[in-house]
C-alpha positions as a printed NumPy array, in Angstrom:
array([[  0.   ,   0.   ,   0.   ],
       [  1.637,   3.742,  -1.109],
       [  1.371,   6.057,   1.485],
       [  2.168,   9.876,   1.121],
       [  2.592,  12.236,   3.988],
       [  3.046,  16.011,   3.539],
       [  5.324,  18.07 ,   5.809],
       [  5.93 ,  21.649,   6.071],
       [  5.76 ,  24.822,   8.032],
       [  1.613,  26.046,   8.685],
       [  2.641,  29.591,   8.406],
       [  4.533,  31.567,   5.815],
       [  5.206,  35.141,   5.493],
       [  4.459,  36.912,   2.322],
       [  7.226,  36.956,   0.168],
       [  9.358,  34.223,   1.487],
       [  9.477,  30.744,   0.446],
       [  7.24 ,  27.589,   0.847],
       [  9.131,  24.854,   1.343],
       [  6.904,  21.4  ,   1.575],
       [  8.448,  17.947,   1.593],
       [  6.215,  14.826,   0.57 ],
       [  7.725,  11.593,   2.014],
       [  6.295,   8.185,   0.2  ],
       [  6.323,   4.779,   1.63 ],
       [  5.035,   1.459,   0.092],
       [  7.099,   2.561,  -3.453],
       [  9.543,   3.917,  -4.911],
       [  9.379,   7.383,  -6.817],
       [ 11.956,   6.116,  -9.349],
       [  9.485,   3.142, -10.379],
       [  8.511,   3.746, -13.84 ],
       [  5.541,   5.405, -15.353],
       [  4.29 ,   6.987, -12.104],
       [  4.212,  10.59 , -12.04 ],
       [  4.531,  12.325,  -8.539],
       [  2.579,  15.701,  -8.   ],
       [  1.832,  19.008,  -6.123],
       [ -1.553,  19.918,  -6.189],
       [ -2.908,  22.937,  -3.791],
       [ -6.9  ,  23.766,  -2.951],
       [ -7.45 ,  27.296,  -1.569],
       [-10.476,  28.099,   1.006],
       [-13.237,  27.485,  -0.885],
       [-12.009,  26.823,  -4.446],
       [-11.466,  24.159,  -6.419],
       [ -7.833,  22.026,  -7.073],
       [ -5.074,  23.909,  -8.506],
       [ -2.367,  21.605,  -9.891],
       [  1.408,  22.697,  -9.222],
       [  3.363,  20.702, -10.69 ],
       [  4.823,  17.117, -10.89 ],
       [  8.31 ,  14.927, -11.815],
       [  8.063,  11.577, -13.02 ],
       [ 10.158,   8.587, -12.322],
       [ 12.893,   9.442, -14.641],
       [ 13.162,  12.739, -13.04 ],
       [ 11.32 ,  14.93 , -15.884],
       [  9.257,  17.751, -14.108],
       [  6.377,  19.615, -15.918],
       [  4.478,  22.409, -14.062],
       [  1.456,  24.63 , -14.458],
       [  2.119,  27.681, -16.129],
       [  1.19 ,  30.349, -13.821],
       [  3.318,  28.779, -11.168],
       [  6.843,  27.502, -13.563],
       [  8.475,  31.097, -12.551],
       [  8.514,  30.156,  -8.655],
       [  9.268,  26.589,  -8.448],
       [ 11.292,  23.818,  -9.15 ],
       [ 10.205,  20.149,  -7.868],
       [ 13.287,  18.184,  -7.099],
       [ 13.501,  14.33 ,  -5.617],
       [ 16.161,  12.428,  -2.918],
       [ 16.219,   9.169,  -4.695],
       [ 17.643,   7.081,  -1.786],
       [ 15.572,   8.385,   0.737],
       [ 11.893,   8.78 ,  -1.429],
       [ 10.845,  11.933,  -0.633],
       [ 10.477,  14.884,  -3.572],
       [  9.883,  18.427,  -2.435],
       [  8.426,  21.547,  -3.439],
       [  9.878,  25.111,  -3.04 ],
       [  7.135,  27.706,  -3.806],
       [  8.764,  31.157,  -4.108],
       [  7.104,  34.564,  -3.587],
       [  4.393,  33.202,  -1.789],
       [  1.363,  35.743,  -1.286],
       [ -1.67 ,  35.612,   0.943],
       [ -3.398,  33.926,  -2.244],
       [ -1.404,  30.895,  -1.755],
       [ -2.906,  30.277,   1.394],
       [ -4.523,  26.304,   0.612],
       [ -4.299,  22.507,   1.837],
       [ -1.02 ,  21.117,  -0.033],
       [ -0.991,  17.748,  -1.296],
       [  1.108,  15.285,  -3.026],
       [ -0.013,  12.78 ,  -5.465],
       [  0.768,  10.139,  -7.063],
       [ -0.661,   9.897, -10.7  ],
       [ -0.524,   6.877, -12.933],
       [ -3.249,   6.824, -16.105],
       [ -5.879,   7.266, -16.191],
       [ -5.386,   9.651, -12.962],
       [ -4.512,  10.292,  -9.407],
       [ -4.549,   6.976,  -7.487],
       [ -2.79 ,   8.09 ,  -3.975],
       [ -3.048,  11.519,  -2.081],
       [ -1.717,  12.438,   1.11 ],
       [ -4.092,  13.871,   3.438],
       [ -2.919,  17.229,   3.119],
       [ -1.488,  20.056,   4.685],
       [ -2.885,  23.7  ,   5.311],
       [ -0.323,  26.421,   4.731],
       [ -1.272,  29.652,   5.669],
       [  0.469,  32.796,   4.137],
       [  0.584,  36.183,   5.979],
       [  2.369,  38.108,   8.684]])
């Protein structure tokens, strides 16, 4: 069974950095064709999707975000991270990781709020 747990700070400041760490167990993240995402849901709104890097290391991410992050992986300890730069009240949401292998997302972590202000 793949289990993902989100860490990370509850409160941010505006303007610093997020920095959220998703630790998997039950799998590797290097096992082919699985595809391991950030995916945020504000107070009231629907999923945003961050971004994602896939087994080989490849990472795609959503447009309006590309500018302020860059998902990177520890392959011998299985946890990948996201750095969120610039962070604004806005990005105050529940953070979750992902893991998606077609047709979609078949493990989420439970989530973790992150709060932005000062």
């Amino acid at each position: 069974q793949v289990q993902l747990q989100e860490s990370g700070p509850g409160l941010v400041k505006p303007s610093q950095t997020l920095s959220l760490t998703c630790t998997v167990s039950g799998g590797s993240i290097t096992t082919k064709y699985y595809y391991w995402n950030w995916i945020r849901q504000p107070p009231g709104k629907g999923l945003e999707w961050i971004g994602s890097i896939a087994s080989t290391g490849s990472t795609s991410y959503s447009p309006s975000l590309k500018s302020r992050t860059t998902i990177s992986r520890d392959t011998s300890k299985n946890p990948f991270t996201l750095p969120l730069s610039s962070v604004t009240p806005e990005g105050t949401a529940v953070y979750y990781c992902a893991r998606r292998h077609w047709p979609g997302m078949d493990y989420w972590g439970r989530g973790t709020l992150v709060t932005v202000s000062s």
